[in-house]
Structure formats: C-alpha cells, structure tokens
PDB file of N, CA, C and O in Angstrom:
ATOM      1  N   UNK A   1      13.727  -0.094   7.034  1.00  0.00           N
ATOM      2  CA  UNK A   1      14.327  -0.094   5.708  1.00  0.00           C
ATOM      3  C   UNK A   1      15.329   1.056   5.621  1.00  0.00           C
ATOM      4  O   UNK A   1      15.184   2.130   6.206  1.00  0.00           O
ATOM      5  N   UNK A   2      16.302   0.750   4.880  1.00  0.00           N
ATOM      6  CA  UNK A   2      17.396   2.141   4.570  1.00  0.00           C
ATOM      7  C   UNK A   2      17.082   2.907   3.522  1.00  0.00           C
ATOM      8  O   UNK A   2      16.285   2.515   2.669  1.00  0.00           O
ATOM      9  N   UNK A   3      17.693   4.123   3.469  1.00  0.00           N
ATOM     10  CA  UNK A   3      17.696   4.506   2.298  1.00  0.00           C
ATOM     11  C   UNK A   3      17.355   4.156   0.716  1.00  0.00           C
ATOM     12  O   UNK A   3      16.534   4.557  -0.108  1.00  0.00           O
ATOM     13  N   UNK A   4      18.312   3.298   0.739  1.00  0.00           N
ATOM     14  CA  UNK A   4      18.954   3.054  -0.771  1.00  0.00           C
ATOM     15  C   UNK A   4      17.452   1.957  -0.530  1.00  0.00           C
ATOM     16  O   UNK A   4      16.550   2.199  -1.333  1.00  0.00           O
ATOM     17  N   UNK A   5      17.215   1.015   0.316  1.00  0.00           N
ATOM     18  CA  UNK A   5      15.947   0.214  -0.105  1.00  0.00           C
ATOM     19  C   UNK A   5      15.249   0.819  -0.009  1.00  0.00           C
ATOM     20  O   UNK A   5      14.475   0.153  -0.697  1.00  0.00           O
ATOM     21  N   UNK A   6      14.285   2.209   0.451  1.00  0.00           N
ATOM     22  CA  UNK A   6      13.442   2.883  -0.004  1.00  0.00           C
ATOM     23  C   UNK A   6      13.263   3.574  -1.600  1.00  0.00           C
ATOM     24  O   UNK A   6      12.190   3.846  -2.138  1.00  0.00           O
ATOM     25  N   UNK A   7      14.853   3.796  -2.262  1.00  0.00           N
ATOM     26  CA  UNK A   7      14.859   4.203  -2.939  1.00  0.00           C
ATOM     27  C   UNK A   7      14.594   3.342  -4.468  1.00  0.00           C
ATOM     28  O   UNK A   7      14.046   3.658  -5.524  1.00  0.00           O
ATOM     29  N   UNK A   8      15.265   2.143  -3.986  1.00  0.00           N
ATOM     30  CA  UNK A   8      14.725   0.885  -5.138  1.00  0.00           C
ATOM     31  C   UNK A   8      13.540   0.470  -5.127  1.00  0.00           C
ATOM     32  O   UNK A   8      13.067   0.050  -6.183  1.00  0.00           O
ATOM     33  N   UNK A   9      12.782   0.479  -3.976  1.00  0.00           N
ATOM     34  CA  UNK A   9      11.449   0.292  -4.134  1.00  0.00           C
ATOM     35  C   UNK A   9      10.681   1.340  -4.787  1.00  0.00           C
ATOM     36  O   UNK A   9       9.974   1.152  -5.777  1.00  0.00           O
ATOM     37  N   UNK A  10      10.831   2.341  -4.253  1.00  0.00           N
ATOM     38  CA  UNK A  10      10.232   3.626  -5.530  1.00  0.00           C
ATOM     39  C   UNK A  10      10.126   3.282  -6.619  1.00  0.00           C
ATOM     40  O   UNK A  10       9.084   3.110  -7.252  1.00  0.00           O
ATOM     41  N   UNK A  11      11.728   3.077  -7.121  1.00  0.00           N
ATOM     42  CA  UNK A  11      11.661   3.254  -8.586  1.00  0.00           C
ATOM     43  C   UNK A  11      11.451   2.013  -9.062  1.00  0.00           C
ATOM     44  O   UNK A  11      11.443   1.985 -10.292  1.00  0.00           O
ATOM     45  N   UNK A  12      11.278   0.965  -8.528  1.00  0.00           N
ATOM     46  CA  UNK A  12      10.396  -0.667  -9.074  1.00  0.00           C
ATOM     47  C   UNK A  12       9.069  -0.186  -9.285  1.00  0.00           C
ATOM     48  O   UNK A  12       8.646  -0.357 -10.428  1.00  0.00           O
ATOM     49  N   UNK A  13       8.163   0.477  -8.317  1.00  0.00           N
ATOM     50  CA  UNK A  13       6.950   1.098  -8.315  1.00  0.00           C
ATOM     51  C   UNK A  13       6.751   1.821  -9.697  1.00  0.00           C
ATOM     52  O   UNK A  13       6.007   1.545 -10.638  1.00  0.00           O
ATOM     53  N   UNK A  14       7.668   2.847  -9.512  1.00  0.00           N
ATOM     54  CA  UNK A  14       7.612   3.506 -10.808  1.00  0.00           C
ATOM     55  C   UNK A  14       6.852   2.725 -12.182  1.00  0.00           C
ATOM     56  O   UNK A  14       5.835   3.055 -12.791  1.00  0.00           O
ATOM     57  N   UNK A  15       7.757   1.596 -12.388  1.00  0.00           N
ATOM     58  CA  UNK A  15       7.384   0.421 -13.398  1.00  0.00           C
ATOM     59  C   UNK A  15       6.320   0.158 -13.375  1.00  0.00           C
ATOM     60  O   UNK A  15       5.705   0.334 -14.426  1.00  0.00           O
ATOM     61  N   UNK A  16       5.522  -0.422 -12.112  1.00  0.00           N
ATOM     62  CA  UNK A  16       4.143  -1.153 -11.623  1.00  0.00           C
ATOM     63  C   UNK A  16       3.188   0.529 -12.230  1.00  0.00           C
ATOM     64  O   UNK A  16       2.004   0.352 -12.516  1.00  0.00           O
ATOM     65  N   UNK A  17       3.462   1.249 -12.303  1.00  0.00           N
ATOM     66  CA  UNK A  17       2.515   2.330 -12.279  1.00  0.00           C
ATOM     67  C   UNK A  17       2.462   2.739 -13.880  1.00  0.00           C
ATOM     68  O   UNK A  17       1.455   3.304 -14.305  1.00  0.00           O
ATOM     69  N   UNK A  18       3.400   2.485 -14.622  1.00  0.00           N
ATOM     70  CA  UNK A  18       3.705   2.335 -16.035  1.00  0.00           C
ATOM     71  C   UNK A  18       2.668   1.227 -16.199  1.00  0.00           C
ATOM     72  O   UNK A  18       1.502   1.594 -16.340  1.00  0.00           O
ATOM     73  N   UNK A  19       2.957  -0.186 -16.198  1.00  0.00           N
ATOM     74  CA  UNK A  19       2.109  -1.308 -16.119  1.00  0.00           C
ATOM     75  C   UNK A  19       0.574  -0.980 -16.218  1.00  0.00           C
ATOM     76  O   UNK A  19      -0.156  -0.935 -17.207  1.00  0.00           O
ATOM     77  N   UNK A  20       0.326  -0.777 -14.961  1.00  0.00           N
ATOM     78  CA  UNK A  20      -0.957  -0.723 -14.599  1.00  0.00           C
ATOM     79  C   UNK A  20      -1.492   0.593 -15.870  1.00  0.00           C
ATOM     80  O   UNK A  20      -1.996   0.391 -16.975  1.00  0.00           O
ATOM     81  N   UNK A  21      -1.204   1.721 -15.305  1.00  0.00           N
ATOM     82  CA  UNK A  21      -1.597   2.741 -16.814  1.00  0.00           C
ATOM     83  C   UNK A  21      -2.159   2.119 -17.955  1.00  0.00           C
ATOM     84  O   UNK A  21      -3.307   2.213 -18.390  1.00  0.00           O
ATOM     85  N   UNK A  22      -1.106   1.410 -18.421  1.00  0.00           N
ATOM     86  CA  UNK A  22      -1.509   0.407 -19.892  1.00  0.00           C
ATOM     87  C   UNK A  22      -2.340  -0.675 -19.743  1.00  0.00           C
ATOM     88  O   UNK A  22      -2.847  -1.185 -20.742  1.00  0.00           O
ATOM     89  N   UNK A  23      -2.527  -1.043 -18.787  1.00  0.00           N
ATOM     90  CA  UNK A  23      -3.367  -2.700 -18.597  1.00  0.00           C
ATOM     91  C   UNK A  23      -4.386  -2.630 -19.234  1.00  0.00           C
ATOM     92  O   UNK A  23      -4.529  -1.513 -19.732  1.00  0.00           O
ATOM     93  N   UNK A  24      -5.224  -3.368 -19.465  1.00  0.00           N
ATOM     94  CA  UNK A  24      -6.375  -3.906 -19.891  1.00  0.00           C
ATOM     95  C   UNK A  24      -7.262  -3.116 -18.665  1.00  0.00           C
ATOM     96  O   UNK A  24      -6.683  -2.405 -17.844  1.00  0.00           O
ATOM     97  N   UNK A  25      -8.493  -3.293 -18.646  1.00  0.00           N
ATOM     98  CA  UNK A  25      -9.478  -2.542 -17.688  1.00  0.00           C
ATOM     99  C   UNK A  25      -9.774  -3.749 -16.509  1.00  0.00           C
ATOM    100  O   UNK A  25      -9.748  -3.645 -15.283  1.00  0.00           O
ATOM    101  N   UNK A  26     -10.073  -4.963 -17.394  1.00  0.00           N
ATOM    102  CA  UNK A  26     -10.759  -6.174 -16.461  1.00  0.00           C
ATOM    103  C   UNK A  26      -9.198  -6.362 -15.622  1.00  0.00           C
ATOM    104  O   UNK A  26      -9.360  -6.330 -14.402  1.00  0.00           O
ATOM    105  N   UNK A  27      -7.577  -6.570 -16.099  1.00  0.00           N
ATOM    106  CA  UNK A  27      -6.789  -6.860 -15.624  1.00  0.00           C
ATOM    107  C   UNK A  27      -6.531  -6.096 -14.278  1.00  0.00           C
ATOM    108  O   UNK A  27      -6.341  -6.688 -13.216  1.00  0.00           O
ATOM    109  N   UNK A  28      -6.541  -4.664 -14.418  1.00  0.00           N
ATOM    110  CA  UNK A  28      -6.334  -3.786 -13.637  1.00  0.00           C
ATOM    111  C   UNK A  28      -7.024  -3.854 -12.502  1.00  0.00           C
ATOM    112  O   UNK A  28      -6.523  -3.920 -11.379  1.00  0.00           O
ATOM    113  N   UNK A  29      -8.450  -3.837 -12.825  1.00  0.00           N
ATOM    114  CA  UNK A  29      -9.598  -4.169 -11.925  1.00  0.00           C
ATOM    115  C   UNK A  29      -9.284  -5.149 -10.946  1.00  0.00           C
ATOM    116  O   UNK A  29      -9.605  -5.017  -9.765  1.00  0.00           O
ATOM    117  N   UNK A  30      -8.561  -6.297 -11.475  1.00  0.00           N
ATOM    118  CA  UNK A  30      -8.506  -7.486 -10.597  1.00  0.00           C
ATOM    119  C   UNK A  30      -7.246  -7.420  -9.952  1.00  0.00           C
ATOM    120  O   UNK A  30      -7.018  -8.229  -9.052  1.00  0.00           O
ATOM    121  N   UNK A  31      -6.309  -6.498 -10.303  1.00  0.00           N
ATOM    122  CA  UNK A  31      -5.099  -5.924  -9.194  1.00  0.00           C
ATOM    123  C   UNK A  31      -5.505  -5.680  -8.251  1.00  0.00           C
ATOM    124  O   UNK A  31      -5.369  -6.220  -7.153  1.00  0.00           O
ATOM    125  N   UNK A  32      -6.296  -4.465  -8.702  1.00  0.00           N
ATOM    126  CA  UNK A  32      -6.683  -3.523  -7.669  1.00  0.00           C
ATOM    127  C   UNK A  32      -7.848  -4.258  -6.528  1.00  0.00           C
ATOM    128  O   UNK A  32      -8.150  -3.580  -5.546  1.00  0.00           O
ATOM    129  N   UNK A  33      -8.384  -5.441  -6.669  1.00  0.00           N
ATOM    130  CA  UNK A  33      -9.105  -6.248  -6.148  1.00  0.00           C
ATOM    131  C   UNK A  33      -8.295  -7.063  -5.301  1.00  0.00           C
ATOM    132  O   UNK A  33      -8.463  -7.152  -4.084  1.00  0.00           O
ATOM    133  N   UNK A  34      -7.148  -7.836  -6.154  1.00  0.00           N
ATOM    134  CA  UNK A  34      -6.771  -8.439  -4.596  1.00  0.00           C
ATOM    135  C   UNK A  34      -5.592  -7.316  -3.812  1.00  0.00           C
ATOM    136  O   UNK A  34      -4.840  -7.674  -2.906  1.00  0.00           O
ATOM    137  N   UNK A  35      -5.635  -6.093  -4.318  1.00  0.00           N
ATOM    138  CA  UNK A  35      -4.822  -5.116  -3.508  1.00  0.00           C
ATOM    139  C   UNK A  35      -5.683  -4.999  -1.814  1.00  0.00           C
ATOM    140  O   UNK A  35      -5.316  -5.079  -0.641  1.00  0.00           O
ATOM    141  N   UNK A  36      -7.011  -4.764  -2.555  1.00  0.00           N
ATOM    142  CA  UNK A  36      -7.656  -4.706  -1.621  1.00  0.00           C
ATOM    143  C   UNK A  36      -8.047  -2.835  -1.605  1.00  0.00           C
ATOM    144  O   UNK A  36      -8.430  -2.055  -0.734  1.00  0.00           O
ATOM    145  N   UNK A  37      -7.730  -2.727  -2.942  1.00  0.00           N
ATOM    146  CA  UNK A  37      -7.999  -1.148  -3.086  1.00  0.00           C
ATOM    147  C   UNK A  37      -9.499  -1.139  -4.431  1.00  0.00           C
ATOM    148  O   UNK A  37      -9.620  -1.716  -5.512  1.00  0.00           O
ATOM    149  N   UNK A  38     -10.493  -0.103  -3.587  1.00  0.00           N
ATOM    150  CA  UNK A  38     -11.436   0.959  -4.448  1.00  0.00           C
ATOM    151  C   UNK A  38     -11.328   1.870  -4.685  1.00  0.00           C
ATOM    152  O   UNK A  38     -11.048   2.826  -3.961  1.00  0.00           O
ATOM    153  N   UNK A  39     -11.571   1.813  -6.053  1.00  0.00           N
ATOM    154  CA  UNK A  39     -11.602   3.198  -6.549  1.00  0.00           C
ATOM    155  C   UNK A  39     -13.003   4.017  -7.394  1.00  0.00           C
ATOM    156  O   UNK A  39     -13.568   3.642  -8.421  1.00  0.00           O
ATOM    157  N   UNK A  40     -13.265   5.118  -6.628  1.00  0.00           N
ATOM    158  CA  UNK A  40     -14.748   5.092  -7.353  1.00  0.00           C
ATOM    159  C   UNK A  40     -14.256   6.605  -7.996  1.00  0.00           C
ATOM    160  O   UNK A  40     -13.321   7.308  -7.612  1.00  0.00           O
ATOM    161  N   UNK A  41     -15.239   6.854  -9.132  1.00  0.00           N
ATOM    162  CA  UNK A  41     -14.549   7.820  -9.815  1.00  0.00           C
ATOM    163  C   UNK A  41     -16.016   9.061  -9.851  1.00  0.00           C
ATOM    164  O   UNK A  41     -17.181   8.694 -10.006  1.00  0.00           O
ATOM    165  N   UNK A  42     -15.739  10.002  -9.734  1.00  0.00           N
ATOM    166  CA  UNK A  42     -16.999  11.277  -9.477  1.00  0.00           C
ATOM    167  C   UNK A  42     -17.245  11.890 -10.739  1.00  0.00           C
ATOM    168  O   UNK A  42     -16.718  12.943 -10.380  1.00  0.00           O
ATOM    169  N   UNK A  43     -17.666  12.186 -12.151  1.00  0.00           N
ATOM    170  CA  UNK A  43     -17.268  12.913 -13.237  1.00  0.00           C
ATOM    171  C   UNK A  43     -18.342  13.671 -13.003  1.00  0.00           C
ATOM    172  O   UNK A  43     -19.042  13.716 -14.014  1.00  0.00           O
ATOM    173  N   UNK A  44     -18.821  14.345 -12.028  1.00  0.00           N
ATOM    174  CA  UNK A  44     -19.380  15.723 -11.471  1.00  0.00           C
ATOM    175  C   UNK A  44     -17.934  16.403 -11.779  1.00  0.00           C
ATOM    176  O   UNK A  44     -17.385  16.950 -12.736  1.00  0.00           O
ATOM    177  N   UNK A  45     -17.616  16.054 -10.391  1.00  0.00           N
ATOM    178  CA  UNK A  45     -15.500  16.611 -10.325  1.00  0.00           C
ATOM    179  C   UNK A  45     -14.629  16.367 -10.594  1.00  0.00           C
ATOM    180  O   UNK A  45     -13.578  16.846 -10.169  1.00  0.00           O
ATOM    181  N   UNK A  46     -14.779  15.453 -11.474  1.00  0.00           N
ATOM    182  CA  UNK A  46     -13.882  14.844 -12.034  1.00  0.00           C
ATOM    183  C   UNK A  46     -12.788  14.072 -11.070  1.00  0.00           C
ATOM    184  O   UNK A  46     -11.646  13.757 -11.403  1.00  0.00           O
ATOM    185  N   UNK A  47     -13.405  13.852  -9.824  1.00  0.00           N
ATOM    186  CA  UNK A  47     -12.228  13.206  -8.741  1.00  0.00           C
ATOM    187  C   UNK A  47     -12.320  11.989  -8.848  1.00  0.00           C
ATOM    188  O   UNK A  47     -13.201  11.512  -9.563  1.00  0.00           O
ATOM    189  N   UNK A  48     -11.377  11.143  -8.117  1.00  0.00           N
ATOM    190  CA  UNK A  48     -11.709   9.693  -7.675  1.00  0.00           C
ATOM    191  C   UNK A  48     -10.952   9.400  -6.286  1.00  0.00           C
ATOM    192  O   UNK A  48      -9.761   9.477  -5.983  1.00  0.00           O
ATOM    193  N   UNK A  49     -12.143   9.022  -5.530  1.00  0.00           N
ATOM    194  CA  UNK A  49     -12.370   8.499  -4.150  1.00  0.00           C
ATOM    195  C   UNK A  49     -11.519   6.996  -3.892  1.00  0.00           C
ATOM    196  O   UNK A  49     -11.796   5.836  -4.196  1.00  0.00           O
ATOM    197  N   UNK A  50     -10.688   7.444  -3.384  1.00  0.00           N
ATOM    198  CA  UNK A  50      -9.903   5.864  -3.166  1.00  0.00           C
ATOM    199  C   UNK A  50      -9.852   4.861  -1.788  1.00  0.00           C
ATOM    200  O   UNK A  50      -9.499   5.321  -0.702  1.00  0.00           O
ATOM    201  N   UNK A  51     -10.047   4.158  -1.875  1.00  0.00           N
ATOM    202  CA  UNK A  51     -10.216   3.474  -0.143  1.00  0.00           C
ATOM    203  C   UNK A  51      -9.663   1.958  -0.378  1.00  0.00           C
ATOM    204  O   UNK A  51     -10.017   1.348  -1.387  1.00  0.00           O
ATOM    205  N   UNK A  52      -8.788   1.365   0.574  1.00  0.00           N
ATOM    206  CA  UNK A  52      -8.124   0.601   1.308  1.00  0.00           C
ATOM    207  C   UNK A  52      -8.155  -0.162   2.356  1.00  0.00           C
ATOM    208  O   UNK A  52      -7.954   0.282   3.486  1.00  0.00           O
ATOM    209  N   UNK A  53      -8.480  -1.730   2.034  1.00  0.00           N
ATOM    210  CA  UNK A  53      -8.520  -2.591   2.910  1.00  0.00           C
ATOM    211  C   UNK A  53      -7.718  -3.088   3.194  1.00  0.00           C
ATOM    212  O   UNK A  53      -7.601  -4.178   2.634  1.00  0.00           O
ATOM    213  N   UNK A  54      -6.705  -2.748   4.124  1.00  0.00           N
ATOM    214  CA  UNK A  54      -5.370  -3.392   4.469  1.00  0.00           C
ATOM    215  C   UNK A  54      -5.196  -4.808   5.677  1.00  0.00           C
ATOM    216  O   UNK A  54      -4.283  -5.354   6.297  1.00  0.00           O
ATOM    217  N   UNK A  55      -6.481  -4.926   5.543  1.00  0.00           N
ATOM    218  CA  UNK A  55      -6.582  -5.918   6.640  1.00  0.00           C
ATOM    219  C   UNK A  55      -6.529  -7.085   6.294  1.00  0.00           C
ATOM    220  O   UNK A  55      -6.526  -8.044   7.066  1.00  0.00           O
ATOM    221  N   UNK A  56      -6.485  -7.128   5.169  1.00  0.00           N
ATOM    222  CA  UNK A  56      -6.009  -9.034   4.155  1.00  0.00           C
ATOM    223  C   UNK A  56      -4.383  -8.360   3.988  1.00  0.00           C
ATOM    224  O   UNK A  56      -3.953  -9.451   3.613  1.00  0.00           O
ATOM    225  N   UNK A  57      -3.556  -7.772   3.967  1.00  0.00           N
ATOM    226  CA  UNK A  57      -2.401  -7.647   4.160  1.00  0.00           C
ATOM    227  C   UNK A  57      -1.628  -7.541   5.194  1.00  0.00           C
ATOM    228  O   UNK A  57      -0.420  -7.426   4.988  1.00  0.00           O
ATOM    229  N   UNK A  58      -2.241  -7.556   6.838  1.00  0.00           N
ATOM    230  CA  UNK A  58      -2.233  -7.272   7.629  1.00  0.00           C
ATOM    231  C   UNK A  58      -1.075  -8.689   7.769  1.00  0.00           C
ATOM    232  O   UNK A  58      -1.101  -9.641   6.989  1.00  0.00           O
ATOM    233  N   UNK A  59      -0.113  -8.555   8.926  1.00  0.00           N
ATOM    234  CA  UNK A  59       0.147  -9.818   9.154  1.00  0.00           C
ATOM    235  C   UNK A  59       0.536 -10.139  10.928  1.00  0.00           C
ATOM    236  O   UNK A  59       0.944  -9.180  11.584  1.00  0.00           O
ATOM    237  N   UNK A  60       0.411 -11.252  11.486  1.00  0.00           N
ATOM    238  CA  UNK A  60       0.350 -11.282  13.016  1.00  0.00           C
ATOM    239  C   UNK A  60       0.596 -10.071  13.920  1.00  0.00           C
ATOM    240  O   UNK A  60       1.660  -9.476  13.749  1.00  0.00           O
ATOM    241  N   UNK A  61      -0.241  -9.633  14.851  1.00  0.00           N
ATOM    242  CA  UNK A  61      -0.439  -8.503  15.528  1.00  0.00           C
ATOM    243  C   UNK A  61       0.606  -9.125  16.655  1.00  0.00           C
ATOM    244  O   UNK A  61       0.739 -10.307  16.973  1.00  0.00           O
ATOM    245  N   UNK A  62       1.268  -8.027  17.133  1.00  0.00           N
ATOM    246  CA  UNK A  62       2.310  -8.531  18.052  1.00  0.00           C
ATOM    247  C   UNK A  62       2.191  -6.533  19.304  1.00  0.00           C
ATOM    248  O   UNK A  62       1.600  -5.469  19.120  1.00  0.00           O
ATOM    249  N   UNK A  63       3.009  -7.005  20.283  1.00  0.00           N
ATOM    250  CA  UNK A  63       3.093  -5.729  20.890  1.00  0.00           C
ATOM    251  C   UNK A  63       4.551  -5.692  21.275  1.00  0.00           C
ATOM    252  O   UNK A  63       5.220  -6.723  21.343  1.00  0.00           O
ATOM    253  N   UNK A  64       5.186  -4.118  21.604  1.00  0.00           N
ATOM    254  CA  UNK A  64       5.923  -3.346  22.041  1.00  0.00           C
ATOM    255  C   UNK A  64       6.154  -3.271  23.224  1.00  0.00           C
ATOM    256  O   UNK A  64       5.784  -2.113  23.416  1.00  0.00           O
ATOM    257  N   UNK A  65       6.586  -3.733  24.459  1.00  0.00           N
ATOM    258  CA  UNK A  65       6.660  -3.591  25.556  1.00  0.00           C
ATOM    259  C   UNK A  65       8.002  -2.636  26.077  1.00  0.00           C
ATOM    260  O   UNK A  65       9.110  -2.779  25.558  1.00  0.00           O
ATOM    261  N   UNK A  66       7.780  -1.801  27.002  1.00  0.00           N
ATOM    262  CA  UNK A  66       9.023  -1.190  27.899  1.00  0.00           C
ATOM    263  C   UNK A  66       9.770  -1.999  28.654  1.00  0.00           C
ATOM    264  O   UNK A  66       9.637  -3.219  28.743  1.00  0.00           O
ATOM    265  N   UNK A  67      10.528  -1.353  29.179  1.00  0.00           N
ATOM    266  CA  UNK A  67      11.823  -2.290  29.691  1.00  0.00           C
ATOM    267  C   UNK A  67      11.163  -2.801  31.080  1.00  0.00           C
ATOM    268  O   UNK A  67      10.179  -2.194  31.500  1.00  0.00           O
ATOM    269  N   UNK A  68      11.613  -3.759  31.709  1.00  0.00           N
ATOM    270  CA  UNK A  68      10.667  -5.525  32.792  1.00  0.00           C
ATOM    271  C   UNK A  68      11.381  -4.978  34.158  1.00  0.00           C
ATOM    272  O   UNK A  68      10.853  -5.193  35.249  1.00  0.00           O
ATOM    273  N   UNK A  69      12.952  -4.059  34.008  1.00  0.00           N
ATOM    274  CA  UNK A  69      13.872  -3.584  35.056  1.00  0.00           C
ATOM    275  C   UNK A  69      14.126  -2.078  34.983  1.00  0.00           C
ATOM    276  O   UNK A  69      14.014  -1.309  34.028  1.00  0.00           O
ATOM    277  N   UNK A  70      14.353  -1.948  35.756  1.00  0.00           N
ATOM    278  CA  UNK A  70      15.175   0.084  35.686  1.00  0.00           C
ATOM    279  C   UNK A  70      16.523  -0.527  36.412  1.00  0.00           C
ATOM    280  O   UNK A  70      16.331  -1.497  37.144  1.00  0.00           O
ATOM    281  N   UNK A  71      17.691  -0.106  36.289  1.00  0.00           N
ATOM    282  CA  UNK A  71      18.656   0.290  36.854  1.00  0.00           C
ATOM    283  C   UNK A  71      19.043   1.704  37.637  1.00  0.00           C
ATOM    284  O   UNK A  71      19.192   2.751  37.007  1.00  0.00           O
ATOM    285  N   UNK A  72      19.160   1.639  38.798  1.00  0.00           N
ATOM    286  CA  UNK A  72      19.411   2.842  39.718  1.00  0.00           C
ATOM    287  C   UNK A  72      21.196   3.403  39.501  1.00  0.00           C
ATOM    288  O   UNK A  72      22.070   2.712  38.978  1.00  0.00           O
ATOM    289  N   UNK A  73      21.330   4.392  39.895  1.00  0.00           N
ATOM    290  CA  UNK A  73      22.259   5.026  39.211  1.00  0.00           C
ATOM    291  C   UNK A  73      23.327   4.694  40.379  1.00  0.00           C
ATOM    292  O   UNK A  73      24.492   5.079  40.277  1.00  0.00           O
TER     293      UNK A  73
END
C-alpha cells in the first residue's frame, strides 16, 4: 500500500471508531464477534485484555521463493 492509501484508511477508521463508541452494546458485541476480536475487561485495573483471531480472516497461504538461477559475472 502507499502512502496516501495508508493514510485514507486511517482516517475511514477514524469514523468506524466514532461508530463503534456510540453503538448499542449487543451491536458492538456482534462486530467485535465476527471481527474475531475479545475483549475482556479487569475493573481490579481497570484494564482490558484484548485478543485476536485472525485466522477466519486469514486468506490462501502461499510461499516466497528465491531466485531457480544465479547468473555468473
């Protein structure tokens, strides 16, 4: 990706993160469900533990190979 498309995607995000903020609880929930993201929340520490299943987003595994020839000088 270039620049400028890293940079429009940000700020589309931006929006989605506005969105979500305001959603409903059950709506959000079910984003974050087929995201494939948990979120558990600690109010000991007030933290929240986030974890990611990227493997339903995953798409055909392929490989990288080096070059099949060398050329001699």
């Amino acid at each position: 990706m270039s620049r400028t498309q890293i940079a429009v995607l940000v700020r589309t995000l931006g929006d989605i993160v506005t969105v979500l903020r305001d959603a409903d609880p059950a709506d959000k929930a079910e984003v974050y469900r087929q995201l494939g993201l948990r979120l558990t929340y600690h109010p000991e520490t007030q933290t929240v533990h986030a974890e990611a299943d990227l493997s339903a987003h995953r798409g055909p595994m392929g490989r990288v190979r080096g070059a099949t020839s060398t050329t001699n000088p």
